[in-house]
VOBAVO-851384 format. One line per field, with one value per residue (C-alpha): residue number from 1; x, y, z. Coordinates in nm, 4 decimals. Layout:
<sites>
pos	c(NUM_...)
X	c(X_...)
Y	c(Y_...)
Z	c(Z_...)
</sites>
This chain:
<sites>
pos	c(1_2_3_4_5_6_7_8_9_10_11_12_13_14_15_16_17_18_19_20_21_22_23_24_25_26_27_28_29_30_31_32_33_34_35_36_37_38_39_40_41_42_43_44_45_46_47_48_49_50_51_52_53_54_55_56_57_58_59_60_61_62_63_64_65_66_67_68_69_70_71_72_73_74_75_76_77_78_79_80_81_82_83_84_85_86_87_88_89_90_91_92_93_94_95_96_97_98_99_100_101_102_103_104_105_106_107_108_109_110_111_112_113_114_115_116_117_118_119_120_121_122_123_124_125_126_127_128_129_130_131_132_133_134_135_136_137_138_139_140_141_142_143_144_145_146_147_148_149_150_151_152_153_154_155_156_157_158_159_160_161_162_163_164_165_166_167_168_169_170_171_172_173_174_175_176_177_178_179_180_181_182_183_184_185_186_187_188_189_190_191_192_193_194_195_196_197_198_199_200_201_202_203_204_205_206_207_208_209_210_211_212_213_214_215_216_217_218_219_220_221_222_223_224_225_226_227_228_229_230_231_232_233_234_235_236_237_238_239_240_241_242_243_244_245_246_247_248_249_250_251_252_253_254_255_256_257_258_259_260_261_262_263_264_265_266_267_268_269_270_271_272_273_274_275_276_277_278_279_280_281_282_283_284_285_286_287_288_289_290_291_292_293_294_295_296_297_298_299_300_301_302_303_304_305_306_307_308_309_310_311_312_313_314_315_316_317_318_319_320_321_322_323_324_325_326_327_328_329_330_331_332_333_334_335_336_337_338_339_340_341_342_343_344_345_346_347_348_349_350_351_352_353_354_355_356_357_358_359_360_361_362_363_364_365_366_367_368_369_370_371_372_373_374_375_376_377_378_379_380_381_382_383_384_385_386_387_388_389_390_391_392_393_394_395_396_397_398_399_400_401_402_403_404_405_406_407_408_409_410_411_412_413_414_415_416_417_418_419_420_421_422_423_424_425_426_427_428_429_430_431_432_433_434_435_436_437_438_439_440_441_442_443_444_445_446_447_448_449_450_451_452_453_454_455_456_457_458_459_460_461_462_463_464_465_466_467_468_469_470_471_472_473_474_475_476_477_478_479_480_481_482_483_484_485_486_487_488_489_490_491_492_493_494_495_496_497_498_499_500_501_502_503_504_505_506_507_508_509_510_511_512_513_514_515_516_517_518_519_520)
X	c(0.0000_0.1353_0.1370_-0.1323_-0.3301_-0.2779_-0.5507_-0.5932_-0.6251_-0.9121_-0.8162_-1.1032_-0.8738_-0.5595_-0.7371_-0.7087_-0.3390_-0.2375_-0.4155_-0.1959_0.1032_0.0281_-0.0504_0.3392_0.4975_0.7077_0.9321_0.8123_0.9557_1.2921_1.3653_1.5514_1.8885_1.7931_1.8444_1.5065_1.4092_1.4842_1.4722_1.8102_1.9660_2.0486_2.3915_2.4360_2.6182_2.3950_2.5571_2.3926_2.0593_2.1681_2.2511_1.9149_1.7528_1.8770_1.8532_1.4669_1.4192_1.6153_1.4281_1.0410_1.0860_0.8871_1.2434_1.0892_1.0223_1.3913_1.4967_1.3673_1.4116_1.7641_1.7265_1.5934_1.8544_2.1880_2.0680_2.1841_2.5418_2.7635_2.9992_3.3262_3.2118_3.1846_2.9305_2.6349_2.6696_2.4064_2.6633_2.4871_2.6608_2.6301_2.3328_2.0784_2.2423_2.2579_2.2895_2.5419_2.5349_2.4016_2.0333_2.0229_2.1977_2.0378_2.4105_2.4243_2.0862_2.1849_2.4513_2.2755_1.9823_2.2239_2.5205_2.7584_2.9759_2.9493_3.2783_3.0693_2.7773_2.9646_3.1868_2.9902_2.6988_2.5646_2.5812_2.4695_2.1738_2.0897_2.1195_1.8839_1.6047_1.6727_1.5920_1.2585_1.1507_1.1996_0.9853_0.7288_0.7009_0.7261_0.3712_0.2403_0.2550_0.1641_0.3064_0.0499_0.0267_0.4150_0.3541_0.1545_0.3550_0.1280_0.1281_0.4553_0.4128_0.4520_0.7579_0.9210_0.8674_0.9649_1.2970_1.3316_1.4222_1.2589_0.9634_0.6530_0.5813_0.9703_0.8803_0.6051_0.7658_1.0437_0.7495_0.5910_0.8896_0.9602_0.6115_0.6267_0.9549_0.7207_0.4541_0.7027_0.9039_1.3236_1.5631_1.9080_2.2888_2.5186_2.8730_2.7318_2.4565_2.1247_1.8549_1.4709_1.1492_0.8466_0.5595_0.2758_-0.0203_0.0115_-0.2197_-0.0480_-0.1685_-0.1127_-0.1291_-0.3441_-0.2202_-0.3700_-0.3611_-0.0361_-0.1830_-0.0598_0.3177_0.3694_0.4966_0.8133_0.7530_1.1625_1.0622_0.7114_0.7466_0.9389_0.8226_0.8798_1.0369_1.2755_1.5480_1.6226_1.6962_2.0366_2.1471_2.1424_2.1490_1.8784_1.9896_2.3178_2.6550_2.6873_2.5314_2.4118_2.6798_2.7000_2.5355_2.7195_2.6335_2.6431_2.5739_2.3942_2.5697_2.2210_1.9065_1.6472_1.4365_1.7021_1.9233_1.6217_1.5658_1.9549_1.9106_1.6184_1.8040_1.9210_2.2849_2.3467_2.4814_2.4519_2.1972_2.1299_1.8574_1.7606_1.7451_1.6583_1.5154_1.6721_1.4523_1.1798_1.3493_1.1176_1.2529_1.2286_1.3410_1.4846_1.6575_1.5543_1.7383_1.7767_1.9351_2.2567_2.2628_2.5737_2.6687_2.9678_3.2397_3.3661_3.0855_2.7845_2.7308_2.7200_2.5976_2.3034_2.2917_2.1659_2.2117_2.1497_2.0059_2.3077_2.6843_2.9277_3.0800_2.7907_2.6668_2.3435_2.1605_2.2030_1.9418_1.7816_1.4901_1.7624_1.9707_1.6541_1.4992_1.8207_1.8863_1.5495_1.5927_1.9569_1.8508_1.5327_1.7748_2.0424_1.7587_1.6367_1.9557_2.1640_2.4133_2.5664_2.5080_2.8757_3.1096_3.2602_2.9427_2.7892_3.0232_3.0666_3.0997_3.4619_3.5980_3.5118_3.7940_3.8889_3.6454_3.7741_3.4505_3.5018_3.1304_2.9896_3.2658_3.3247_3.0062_2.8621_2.8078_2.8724_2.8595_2.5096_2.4238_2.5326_2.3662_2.0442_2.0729_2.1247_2.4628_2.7629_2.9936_3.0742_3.4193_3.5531_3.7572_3.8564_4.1410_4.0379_3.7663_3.7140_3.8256_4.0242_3.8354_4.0253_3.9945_4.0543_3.9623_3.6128_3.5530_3.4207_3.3494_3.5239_3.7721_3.8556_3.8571_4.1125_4.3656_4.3513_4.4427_4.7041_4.8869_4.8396_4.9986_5.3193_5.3323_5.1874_4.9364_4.6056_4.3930_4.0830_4.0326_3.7203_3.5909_3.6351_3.9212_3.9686_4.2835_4.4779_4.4334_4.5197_4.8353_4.9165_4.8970_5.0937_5.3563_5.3515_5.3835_5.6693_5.8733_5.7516_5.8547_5.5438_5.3390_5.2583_4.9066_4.7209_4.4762_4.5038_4.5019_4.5793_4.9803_4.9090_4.6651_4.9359_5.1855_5.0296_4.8309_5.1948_5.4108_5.5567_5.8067_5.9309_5.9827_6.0296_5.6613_5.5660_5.3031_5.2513_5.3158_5.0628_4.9688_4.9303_5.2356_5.0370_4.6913_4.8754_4.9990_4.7153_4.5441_4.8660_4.8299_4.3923_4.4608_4.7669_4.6102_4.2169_4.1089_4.0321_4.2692_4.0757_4.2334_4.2549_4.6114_4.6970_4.9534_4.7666_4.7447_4.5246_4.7735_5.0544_4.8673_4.8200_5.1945_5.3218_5.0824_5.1856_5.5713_5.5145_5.3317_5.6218_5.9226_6.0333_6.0849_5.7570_5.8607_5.5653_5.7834_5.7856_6.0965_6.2843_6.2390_5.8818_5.7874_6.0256_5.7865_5.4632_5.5911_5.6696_5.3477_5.3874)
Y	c(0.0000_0.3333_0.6522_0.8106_0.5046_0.4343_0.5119_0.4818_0.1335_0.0589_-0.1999_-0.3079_-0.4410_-0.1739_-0.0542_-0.3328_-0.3925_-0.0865_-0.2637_-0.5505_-0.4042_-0.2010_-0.5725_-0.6349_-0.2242_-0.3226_0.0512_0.3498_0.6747_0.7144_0.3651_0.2233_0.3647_0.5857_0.8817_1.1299_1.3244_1.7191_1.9870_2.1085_2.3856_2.6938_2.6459_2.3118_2.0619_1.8154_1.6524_1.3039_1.4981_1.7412_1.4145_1.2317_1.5573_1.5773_1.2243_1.2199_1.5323_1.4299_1.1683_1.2702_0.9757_1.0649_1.1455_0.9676_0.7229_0.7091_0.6715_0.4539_0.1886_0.2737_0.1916_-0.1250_-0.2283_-0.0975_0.1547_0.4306_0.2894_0.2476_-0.0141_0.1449_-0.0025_-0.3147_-0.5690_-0.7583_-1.1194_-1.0641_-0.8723_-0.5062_-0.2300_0.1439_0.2423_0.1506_-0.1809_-0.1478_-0.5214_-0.6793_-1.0324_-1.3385_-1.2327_-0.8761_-0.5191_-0.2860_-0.1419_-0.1729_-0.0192_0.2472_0.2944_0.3566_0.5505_0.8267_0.8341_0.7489_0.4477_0.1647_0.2777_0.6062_0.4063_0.1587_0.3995_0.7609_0.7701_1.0330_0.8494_0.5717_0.7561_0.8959_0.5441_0.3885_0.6696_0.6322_0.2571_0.2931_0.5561_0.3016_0.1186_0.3251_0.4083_0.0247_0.0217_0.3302_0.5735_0.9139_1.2628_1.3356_0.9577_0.9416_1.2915_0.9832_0.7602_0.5348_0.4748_0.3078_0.0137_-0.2123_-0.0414_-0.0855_-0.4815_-0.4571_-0.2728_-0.5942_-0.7970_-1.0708_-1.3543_-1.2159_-1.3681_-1.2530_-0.8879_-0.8223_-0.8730_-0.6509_-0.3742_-0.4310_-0.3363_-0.0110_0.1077_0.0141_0.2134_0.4820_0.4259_0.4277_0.7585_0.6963_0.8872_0.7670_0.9082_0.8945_1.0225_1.2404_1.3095_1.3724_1.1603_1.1582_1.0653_1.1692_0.9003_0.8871_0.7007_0.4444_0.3196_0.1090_0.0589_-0.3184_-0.3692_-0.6026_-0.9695_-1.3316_-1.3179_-1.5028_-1.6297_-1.6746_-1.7920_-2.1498_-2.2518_-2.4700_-2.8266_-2.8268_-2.4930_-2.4229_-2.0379_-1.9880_-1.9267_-2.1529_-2.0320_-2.3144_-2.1856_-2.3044_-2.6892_-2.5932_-2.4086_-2.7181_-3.0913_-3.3352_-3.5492_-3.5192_-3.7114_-3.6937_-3.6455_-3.2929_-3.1941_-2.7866_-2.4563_-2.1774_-1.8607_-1.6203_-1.2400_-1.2176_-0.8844_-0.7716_-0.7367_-1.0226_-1.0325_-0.9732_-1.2768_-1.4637_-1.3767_-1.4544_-1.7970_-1.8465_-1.7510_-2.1103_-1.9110_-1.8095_-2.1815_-2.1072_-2.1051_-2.1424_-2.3244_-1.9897_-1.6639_-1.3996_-1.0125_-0.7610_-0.5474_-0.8162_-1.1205_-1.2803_-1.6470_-1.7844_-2.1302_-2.1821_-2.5445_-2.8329_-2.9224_-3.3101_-3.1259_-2.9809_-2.5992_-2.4445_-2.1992_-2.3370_-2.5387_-2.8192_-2.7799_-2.7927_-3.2046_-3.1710_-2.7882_-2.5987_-2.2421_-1.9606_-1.6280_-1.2575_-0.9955_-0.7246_-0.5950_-0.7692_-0.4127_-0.2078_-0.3231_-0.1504_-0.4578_-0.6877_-0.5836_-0.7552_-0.8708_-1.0560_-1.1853_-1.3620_-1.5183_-1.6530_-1.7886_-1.9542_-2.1025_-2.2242_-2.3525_-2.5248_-2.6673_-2.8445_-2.9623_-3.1119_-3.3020_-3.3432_-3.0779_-2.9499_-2.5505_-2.4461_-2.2334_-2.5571_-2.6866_-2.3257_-2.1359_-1.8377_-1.9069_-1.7306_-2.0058_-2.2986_-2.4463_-2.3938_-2.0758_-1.7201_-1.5276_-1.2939_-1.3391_-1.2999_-1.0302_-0.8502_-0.6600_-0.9959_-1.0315_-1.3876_-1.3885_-1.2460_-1.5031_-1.8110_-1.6789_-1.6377_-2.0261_-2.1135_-2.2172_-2.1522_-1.9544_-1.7108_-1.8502_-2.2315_-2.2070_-1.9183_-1.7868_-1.8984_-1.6546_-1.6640_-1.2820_-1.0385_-0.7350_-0.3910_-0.3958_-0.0956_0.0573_0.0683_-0.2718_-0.6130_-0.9564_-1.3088_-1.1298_-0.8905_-1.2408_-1.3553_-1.0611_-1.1072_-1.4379_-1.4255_-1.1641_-1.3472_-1.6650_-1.4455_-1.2927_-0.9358_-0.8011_-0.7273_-0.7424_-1.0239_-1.2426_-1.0774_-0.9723_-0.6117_-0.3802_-0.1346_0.0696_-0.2684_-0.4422_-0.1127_-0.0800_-0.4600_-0.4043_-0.0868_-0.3208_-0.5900_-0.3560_-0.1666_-0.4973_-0.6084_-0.3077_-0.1813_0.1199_0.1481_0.3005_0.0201_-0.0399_-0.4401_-0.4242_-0.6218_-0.6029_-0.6347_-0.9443_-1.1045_-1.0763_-1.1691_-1.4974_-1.6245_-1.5625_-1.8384_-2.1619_-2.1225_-2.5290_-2.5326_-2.6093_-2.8066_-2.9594_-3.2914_-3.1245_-3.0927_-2.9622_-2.6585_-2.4829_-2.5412_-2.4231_-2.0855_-2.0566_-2.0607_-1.8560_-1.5810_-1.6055_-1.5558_-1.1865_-1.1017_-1.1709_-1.0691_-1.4223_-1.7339_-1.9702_-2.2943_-2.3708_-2.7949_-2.8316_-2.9700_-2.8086_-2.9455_-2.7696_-2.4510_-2.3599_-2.4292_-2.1888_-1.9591_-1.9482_-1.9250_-1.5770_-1.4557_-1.5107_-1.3440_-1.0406_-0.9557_-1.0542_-1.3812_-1.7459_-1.8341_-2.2294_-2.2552_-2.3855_-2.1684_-2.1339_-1.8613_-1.5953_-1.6426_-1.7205_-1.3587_-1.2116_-1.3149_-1.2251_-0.8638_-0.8227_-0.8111)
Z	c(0.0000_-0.1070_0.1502_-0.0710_-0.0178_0.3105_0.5766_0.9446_1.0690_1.2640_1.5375_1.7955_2.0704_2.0511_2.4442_2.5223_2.4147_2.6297_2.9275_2.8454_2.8820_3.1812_3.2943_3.2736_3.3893_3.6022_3.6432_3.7194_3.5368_3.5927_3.8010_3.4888_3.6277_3.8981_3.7801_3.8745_3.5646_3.5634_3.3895_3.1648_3.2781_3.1073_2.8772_2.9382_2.7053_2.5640_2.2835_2.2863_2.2968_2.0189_1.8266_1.9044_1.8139_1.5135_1.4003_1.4656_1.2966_0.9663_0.9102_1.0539_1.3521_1.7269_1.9192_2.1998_2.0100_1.8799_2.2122_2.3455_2.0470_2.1414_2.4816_2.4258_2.2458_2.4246_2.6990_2.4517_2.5178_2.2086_2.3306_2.1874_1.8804_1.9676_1.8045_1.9672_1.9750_1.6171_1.4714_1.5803_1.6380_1.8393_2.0506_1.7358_1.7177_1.3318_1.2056_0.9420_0.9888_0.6645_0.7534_0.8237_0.6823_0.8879_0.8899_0.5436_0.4626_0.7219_0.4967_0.1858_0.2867_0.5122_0.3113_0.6117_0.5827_0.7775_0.9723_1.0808_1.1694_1.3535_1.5299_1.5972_1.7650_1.6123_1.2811_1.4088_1.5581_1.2456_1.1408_1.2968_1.2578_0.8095_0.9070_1.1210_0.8661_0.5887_0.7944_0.8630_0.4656_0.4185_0.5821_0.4351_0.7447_0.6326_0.7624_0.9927_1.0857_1.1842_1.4739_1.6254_1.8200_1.8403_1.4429_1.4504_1.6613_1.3037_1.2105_1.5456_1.5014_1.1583_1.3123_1.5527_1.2233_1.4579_1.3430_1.4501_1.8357_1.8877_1.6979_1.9070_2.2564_2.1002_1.9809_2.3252_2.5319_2.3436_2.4299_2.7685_2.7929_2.6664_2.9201_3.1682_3.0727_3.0776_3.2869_3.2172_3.1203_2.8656_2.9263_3.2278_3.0175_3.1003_2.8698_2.9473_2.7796_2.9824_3.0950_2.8793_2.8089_2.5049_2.2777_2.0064_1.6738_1.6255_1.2565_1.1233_1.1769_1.2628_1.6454_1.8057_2.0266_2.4516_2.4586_2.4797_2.8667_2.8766_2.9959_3.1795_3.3786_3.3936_3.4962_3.1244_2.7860_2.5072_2.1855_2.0409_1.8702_1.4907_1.4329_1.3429_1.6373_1.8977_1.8874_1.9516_2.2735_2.5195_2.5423_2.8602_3.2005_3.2988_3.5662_3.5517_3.4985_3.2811_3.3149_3.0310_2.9220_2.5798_2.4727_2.3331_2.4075_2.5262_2.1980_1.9882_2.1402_2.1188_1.7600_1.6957_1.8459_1.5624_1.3336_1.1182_1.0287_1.4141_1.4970_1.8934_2.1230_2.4717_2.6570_2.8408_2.7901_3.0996_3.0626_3.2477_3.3491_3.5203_3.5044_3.2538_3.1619_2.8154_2.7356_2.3616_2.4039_2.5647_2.8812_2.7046_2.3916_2.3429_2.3250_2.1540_2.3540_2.5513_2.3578_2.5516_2.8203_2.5557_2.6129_2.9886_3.0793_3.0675_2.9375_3.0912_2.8942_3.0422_2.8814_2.8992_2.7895_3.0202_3.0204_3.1927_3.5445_3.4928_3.3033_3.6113_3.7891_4.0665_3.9133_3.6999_3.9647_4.1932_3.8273_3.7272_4.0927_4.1016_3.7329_3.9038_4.1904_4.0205_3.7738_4.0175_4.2053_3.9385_3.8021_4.0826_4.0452_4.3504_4.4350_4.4192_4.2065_4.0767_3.8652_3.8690_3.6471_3.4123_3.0277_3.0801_3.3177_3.1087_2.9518_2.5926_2.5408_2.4906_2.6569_2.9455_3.0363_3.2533_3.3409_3.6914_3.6906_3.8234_4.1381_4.2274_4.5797_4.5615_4.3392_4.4984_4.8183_4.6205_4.4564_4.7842_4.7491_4.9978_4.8336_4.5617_4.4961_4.4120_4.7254_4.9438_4.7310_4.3598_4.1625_3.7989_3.7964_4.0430_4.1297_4.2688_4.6192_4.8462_5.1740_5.2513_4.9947_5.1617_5.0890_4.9565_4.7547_5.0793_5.2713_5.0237_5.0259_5.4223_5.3956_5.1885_5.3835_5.7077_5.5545_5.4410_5.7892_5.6961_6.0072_5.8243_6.1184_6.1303_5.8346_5.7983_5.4939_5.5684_5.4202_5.6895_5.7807_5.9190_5.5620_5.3795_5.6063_5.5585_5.1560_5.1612_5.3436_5.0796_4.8192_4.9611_5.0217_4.6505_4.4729_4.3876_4.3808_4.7988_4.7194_4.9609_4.6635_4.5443_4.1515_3.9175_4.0338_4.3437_4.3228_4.1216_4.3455_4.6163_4.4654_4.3296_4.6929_4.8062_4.6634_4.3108_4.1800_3.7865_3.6500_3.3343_3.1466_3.3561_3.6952_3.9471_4.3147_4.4967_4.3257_3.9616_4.1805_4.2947_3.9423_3.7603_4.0232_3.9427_3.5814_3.5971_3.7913_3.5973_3.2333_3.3438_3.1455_3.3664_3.4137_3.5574_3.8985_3.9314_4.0000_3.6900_3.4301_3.1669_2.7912_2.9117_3.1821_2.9077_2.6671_2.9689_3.0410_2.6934_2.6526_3.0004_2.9010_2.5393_2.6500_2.9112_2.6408_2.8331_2.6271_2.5768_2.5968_2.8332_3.1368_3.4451_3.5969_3.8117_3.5114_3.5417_3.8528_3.9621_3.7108_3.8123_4.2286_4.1195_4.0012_3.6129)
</sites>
């Protein structure tokens, strides 16, 4: 249908779509990130909202509306570039991947190239408004139809790329950011949309009908991902949990996982903002999302950039934990930080999820499980501690200084002015900066104190354990602790010995042990 011929749709039941997703509000204006809404002041900089301005302008798009698409998909951050797991980029998530060139399109319709759009978020916002105008013209919006936000409701789930079910949770979410209002910032920068009340037009369509339930976790939605994405039937025994971070949003993961050239999956995928479960894999069937873990894990992905803290909400954390908890229940898998683990500590993977914006030790306590570490000194990454921080990674650095005769005070979770003082001592006799702040130096040092025997592939004990614990803080990737120097800890070493110009033959001797105890 052309715009000329296009009229106003007439749809009986859109009052009683709004009611429906009032049914499921879950944030009030402004909860999203805490930030209370205000008015700007006189002067001030605003060049995200200058951008976003001028983006919906160029191309006739509701700025509101603009935003919060882009909110849905990255919380209006860019990610240095960096692409989704889909293959999106910038706060529009523009798309290149065998299935979708909204980055290309992007491309052609603005006149930017794909290096702008990828890079520049002002490009990229003017990106992503060419593409939902395309849209909207796609389904014959007129001028005075696109000043209505509620008109565009088909072009925002024609903007998800998604299969219809998938398109309309993606559609729905945008409008209830709308209903909602947003008060959020970029770079320091103020960025609201005010509450409103929503009507959406839903375009004329067969009715999908309620979501299908999952038959492994009853409280989850069923949406199977494509045949080719998983394998029918296991290998092996279920024996772990892996948690991962979807780096995108919920219904476009979900869409990813549908799509037949993705070739991963995971058997669930969580929403950030209300913990919603849906369930894409079968727990029988092998999901693709964790190399050597695939036959005997189940995969639990996270709506969220591993990169940004704000995504892990608490909603989030207590869904997951009760999907986690429900699951080793249900297959016998102990509640501990050996057979619950991130996608970054399972061997042979090169992931950082879920990253060190997840708080383990809050998780474990909500699965019910005993600890937020493997043991008291071995984490799958080494956060900065300082004066004023606490828990199992404070525990840890007490420890550790006790055992090499430092005075840190109680081994008590706690990094007062006794632990600072005890650090600032370590560091002093260790040659390093005496700032009392354990970083990555500092952790190093400390986790690889002690004997120095000459380590190989085929050794094993505590020496390989405190080694492999050293080489985790000092390279940020995990290093599985077992004891064993087997061909990840060789790998581990050889990278460790290259990046600080030692013979990377993989065998740690005095060179590298001296290394890894002054903290490099």
């Amino acid at each position: 249908m052309s715009a000329g011929q296009h009229h106003r749709r007439s749809v009986p039941g859109r009052r009683g779509r709004l009611a429906a997703l009032a049914a499921f509000t879950v944030l009030a204006s402004g909860a999203l990130t805490g930030v209370a809404p205000a008015a700007f002041a006189a002067g001030e900089v605003r060049p995200f909202n200058e951008a976003l301005d001028h983006a919906a302008e160029s191309y006739d798009v509701p700025r509101d509306l603009l935003a919060a698409v882009g909110y849905g998909e990255s919380r209006l951050d860019g990610h240095d570039g960096q692409p989704s797991q889909a293959g999106g980029y910038g706060v529009m998530h523009l798309v290149s991947n065998p299935d979708q060139h909204t980055l290309e399109e992007a491309a052609r319709l603005t006149g930017r190239s794909p290096a702008e759009l990828r890079g520049d978020t002002g490009s990229n916002l003017l990106g992503g408004a060419a593409v939902l105008r395309a849209r909207a013209d796609a389904l014959g919006l007129s001028a005075a139809e696109r000043d209505d936000i509620d008109a565009w409701y088909g072009a925002v789930a024609k903007y998800s790329g998604a299969e219809a079910a998938t398109a309309r949770l993606y559609a729905d979410t945008v409008y209830r950011f709308l209903a909602d209002g947003l008060a959020t910032s970029v770079d320091g920068e103020r960025v609201e949309v005010a509450a409103r009340d929503v009507a959406p037009e839903i375009p004329e369509a067969p009715e999908v009908g309620p979501a299908a339930v999952s038959q492994d976790y009853p409280s989850a939605r069923w949406v199977p991902a494509a045949a080719g994405n998983f394998a029918s039937g296991r290998s092996a025994a279920i024996s772990q949990v892996v948690v991962h971070v979807t780096q995108g949003s919920y219904a476009g993961s979900i869409s990813w996982f549908q799509n037949p050239t993705a070739k991963v999956s995971a058997h669930y995928v969580i929403r950030s903002s209300d913990g919603e479960v849906t369930q894409m894999v079968k727990d029988a069937d092998t999901a693709y999302h964790a190399r050597s873990a695939n036959a005997s894990s189940l995969g639990i992905e996270h709506e969220g950039f591993v990169d940004d803290p704000a995504w892990f909400t608490e909603a989030m954390y207590r869904s997951s934990a009760a999907l986690t908890a429900y699951l080793c229940e249900q297959y016998g898998i102990p509640k501990d930080r050996s057979h619950i683990v991130g996608h970054v500590e399972v061997p042979g993977n090169d992931h950082t999820d879920p990253g060190p914006n997840w708080d383990w030790a809050h998780y474990m306590e909500l699965v019910g499980g005993e600890s937020g570490a493997v043991d008291e000194l071995t984490f799958a990454s080494y956060a900065t501690q300082l004066n004023g921080s606490s828990g199992p990674q404070v525990k840890a650095v007490q420890r550790l200084l006790t055992d090499l005769e430092y005075t840190p005070g109680a081994v008590d979770g706690a990094f007062g002015s006794a632990t600072q003082a005890a650090v600032r001592a370590f560091q002093q006799d260790r040659g390093l900066e005496a700032d009392g702040i354990v970083g990555k130096a500092t952790w190093t040092a400390l986790l690889s104190a002690g004997g120095t025997p000459t380590l190989r592939s085929g050794s094993s004990g505590e020496a390989v354990s405190r080694l492999q614990r050293a080489l985790t803080a000092a390279s940020g990737k995990t290093v599985a602790v077992d004891g064993s120097f087997g061909s990840g800890t060789a790998q581990a070493v050889r990278a460790y010995q290259s990046a600080r110009s030692l013979e990377a033959d993989g065998v740690v001797g005095a060179a590298t042990w001296q290394a890894l105890q002054s903290g490099r």
